[in-house]
C-alpha positions as CSV (number, residue, x, y, z in Angstrom):
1,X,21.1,-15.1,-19.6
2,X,24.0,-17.3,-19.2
3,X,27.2,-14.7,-20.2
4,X,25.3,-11.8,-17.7
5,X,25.8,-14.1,-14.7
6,X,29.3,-14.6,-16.2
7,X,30.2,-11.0,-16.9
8,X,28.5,-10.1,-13.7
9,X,30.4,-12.2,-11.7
10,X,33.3,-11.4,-13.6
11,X,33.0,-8.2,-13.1
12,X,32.3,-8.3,-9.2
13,X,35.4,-10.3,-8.7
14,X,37.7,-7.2,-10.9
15,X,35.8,-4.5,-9.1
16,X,36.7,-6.1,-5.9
17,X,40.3,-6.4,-6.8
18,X,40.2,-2.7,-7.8
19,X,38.4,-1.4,-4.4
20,X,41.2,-3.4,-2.3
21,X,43.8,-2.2,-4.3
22,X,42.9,1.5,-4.1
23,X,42.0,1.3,-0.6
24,X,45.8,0.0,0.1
25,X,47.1,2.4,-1.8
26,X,45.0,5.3,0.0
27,X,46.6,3.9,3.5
28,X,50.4,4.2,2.1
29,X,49.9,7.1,1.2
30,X,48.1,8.9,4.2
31,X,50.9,7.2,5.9
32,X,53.7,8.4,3.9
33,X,51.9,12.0,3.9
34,X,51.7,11.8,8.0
35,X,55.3,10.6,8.6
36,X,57.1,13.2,5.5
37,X,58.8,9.9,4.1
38,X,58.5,8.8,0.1
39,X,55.5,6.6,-0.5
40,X,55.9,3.1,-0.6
41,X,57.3,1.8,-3.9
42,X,54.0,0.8,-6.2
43,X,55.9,-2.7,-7.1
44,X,55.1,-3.6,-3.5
45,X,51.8,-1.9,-3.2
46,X,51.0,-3.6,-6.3
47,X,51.6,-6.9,-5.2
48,X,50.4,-6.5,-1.7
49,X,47.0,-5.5,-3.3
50,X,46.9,-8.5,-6.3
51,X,47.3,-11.1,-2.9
52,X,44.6,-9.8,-0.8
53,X,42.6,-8.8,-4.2
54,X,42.5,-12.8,-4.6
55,X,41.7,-14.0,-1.3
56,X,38.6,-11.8,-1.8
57,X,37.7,-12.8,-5.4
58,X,35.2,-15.1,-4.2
59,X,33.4,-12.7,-2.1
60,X,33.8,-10.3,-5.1
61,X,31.8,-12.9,-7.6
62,X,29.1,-14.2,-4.7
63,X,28.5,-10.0,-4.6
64,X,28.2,-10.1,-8.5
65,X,26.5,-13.3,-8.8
66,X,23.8,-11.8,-6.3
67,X,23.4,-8.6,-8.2
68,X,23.0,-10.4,-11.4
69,X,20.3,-12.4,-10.2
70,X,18.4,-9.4,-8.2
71,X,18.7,-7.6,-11.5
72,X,17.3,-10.7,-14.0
73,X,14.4,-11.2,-11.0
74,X,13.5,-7.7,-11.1
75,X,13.6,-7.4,-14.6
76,X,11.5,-10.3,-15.0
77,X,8.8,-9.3,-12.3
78,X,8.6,-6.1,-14.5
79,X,8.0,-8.2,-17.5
80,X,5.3,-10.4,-15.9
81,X,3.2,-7.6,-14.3
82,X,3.4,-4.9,-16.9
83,X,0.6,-6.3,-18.8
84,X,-1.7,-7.3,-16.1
85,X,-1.5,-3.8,-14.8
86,X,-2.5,-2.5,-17.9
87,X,-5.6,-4.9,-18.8
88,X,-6.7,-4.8,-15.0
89,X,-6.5,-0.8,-15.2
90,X,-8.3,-1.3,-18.7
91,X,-11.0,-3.3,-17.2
92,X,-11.4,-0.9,-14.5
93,X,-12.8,1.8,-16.5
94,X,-14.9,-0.6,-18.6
95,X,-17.1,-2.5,-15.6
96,X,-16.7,-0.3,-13.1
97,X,-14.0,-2.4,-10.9
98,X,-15.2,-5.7,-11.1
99,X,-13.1,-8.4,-12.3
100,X,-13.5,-10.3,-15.2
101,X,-14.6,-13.4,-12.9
102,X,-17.2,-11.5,-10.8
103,X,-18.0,-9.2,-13.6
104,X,-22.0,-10.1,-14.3
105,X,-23.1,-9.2,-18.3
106,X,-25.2,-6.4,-19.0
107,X,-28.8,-7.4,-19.7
């Protein structure tokens, strides 16, 4: 469980980097489409969007690190309760509701 919480945090911290980067660029280039000029060169758009992309990094791996662990306690809430769903809906149809604590035995 240790590498997802890696690769998800990992991952959050790229994807961040991406979505700042692409957002910048969309700006330029509304701009440079409103005002007829060239668009900006993509050496400085590139390094305008690595230096913002890394002051949000840590947002970008808190985000990650928070999915990861919504996804590994969902998956394990799954895991726990599948099989008492099924033997409670089992014993359901058996004693006609009762629970195996209340349950009385047939004389």
């Amino acid at each position: 469980m240790k590498w997802f919480y890696i690769g998800c945090s990992a991952g959050g911290g790229l994807l961040i980097m991406v979505f700042v980067g692409y957002q910048m660029w969309a700006y330029f280039h509304r701009y440079a489409v409103a005002t007829s000029r060239a668009d900006i060169q993509i050496n400085v758009l590139a390094v305008m969007a690595i230096g913002v992309g890394i002051v949000l990094v840590p947002v970008g791996i808190a985000l990650g690190l928070l999915a990861a662990v919504v996804i590994e306690r969902g998956v394990s809430l799954h895991r726990r309760r599948r099989p008492q769903h099924l033997a409670s809906r089992a014993e359901d149809t058996n004693s006609g509701g009762a629970s195996w604590v209340t349950r009385r035995p047939d004389p």
